[in-house]
LOMI-347070 format. One record per atom (N, C-alpha, C): residue number from 1; atom name; x negated, y negated, z negated. Coordinates in Angstrom, 3 decimals. Each point is the difference from the previous one (the first is absolute). Example, Ala and Ser with C-alpha at 12.3 -4.5 7.8 and 13.67 -1.06 7.14 Angstrom:
# residues 2
  num  atomo        c1        c2        c3
    1      N   -13.190     5.690    -7.800
    1     CA     0.890    -1.190     0.000
    1      C    -0.900    -1.200     0.000
    2      N     0.350    -1.050     0.720
    2     CA    -0.820    -1.190    -0.060
    2      C     0.770    -1.090    -0.730
//
This chain:
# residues 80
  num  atomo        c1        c2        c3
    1      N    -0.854     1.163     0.000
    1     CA     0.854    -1.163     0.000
    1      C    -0.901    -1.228     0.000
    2      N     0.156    -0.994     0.818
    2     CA    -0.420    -1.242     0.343
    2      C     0.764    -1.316    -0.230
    3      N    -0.595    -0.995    -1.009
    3     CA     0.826    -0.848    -0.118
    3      C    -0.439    -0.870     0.232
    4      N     0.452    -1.446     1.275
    4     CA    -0.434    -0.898     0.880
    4      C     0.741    -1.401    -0.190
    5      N    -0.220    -0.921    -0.148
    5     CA     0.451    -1.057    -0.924
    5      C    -0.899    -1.375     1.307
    6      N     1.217    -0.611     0.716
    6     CA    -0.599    -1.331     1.369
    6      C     0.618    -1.284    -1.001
    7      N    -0.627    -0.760    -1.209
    7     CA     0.616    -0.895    -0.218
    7      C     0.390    -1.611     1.010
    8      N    -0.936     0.745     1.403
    8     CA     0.826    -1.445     0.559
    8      C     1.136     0.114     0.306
    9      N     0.527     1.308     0.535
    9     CA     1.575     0.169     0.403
    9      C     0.985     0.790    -0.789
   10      N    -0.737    -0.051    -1.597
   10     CA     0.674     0.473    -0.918
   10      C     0.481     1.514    -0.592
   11      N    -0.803     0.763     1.222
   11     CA     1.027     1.217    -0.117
   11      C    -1.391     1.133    -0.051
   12      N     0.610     1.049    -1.183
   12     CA    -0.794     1.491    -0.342
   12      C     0.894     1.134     0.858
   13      N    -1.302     0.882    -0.137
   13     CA     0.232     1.161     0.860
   13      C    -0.359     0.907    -0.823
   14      N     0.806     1.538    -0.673
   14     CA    -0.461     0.927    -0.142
   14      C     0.019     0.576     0.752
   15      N    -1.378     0.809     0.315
   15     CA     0.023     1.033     0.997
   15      C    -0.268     1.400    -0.575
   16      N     1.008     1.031     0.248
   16     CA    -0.246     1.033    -0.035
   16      C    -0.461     1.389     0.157
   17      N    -0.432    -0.022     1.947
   17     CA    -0.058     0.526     0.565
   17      C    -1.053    -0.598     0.807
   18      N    -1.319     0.497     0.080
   18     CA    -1.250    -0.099     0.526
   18      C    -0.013    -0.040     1.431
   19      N     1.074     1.426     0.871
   19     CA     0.081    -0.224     1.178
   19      C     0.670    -1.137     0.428
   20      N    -0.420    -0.401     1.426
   20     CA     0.551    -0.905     0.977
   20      C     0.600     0.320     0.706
   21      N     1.811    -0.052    -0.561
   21     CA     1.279     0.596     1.268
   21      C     0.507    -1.483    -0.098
   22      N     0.888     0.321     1.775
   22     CA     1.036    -1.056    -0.090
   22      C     1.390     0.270    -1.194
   23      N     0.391    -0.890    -0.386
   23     CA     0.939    -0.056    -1.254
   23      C     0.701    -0.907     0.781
   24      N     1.592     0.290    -0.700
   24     CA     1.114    -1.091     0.061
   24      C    -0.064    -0.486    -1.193
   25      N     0.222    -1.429    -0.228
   25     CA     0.194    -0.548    -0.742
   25      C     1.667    -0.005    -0.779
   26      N     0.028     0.168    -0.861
   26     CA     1.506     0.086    -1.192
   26      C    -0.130    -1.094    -0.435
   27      N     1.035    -1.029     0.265
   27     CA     0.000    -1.517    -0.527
   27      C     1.010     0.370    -1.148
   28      N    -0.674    -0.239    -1.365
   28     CA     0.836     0.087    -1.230
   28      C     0.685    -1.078    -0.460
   29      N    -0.373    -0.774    -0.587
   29     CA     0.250    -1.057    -0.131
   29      C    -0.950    -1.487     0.559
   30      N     0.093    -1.185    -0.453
   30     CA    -0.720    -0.772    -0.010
   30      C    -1.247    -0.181    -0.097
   31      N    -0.293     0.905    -0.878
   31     CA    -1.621     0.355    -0.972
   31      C    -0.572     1.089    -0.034
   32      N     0.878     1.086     0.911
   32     CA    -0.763     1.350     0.346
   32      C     0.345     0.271     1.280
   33      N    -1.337     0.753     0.575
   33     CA     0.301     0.780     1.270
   33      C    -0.157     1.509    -0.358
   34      N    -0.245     0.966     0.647
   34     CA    -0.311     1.444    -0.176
   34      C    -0.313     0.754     1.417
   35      N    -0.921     0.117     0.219
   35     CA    -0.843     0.352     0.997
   35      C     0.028     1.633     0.193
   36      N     1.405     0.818     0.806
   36     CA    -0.328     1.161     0.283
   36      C    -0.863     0.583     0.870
   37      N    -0.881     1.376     0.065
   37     CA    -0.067     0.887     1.170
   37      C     0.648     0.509     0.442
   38      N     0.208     0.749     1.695
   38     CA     0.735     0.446     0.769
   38      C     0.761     1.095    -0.790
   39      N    -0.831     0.449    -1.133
   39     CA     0.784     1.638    -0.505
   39      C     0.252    -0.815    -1.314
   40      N     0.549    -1.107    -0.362
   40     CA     0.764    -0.385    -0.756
   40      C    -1.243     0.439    -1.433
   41      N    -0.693    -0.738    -0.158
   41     CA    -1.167    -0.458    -1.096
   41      C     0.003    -1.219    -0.154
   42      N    -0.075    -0.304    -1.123
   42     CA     0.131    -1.583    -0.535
   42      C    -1.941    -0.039     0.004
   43      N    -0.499    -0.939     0.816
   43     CA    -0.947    -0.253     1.021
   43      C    -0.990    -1.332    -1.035
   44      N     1.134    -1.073    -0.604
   44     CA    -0.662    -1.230    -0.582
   44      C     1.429    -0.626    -0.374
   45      N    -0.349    -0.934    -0.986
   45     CA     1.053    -1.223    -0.794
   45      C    -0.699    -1.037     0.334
   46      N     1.402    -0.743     0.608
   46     CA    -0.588    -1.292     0.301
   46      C     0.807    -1.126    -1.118
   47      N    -0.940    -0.790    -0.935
   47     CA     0.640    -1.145    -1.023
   47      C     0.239    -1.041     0.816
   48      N     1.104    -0.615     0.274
   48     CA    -0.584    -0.981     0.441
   48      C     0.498    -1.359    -1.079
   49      N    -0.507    -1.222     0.407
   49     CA     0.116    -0.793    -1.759
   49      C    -0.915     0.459    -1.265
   50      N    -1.119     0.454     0.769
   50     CA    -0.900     0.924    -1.146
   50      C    -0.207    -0.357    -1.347
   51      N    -0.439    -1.341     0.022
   51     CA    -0.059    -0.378    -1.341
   51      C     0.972     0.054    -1.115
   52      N     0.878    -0.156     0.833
   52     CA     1.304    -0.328    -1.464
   52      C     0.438     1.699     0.143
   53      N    -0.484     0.982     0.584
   53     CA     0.193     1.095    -0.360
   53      C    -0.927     0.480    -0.893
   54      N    -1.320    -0.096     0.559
   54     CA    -1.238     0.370    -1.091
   54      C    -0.065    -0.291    -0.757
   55      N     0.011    -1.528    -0.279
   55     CA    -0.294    -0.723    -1.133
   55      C     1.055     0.507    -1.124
   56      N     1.243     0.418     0.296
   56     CA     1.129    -0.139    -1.277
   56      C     0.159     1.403    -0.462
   57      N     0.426     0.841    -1.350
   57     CA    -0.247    -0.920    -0.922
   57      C    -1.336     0.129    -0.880
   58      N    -0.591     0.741     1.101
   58     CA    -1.203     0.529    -0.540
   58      C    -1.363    -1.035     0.146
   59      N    -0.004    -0.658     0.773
   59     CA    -0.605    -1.059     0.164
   59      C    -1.143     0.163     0.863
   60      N     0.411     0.867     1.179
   60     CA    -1.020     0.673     0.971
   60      C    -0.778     1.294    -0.408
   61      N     0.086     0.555    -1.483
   61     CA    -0.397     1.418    -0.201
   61      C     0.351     1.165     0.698
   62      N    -0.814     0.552     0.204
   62     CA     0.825     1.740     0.831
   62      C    -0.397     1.167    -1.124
   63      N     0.680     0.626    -0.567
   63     CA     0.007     0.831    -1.137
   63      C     0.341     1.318     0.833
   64      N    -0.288     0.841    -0.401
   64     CA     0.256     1.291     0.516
   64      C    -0.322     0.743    -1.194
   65      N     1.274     0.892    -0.290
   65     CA     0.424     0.663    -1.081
   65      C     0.257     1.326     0.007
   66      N    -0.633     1.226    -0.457
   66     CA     0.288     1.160     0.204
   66      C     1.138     0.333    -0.903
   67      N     1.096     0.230     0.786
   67     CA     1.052     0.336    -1.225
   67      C    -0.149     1.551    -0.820
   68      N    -0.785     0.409     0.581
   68     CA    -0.097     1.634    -0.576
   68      C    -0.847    -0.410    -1.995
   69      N    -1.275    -0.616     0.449
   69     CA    -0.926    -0.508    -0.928
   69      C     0.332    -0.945    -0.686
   70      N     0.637    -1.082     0.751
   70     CA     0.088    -1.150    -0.570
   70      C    -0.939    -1.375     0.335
   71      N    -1.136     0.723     0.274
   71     CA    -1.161    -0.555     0.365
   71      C    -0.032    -1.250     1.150
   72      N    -0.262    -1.154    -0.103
   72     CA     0.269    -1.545     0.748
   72      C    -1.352     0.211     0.344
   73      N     0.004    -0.569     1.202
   73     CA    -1.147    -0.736     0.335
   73      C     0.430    -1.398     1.094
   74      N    -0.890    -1.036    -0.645
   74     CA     0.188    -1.403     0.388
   74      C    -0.618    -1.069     1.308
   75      N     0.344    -0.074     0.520
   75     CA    -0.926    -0.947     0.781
   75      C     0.431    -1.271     0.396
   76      N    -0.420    -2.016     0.460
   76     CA     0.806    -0.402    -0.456
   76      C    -0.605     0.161     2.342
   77      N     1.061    -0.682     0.296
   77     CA    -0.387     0.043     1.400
   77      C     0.451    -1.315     0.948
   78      N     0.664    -0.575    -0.789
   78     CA     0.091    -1.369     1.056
   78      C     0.107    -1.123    -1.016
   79      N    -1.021    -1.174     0.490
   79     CA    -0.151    -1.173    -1.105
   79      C     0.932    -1.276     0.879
   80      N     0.685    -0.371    -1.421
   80     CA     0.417    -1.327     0.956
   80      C    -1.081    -1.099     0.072
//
């Protein structure tokens, strides 16, 4: 997983998927896209409005939490 952050045009990309297929784009709402492959794989997330997604309410942290353990681990990843 790849996470890609263009603050001139505001918008993050998770990417999930290493290969390079053509994808249709899934317009979700306003502030998300969802980037399939042909055999229906969710491909990348597109934020768009990144900041006021990242930033809130965590304040740009990305935590990743093993629910089995319990175990957090922190990173902070986008500064305003």
């Amino acid at each position: 997983m790849h996470l890609t952050y263009d603050p001139r045009y505001n918008i993050a990309y998770i990417r999930l998927r290493e290969e390079r297929v053509q994808v249709e784009t899934l317009r979700i709402s306003d502030e998300l896209n969802i980037d399939l492959s042909p055999d229906g794989k969710v491909c990348g997330i597109e934020l768009l409005n990144a900041n006021e997604q990242l930033l809130q309410p965590d304040h740009g942290r990305l935590v990743v939490t093993n629910t089995q353990t319990g175990v957090a681990w922190e990173q902070r990843v986008v500064t305003a």
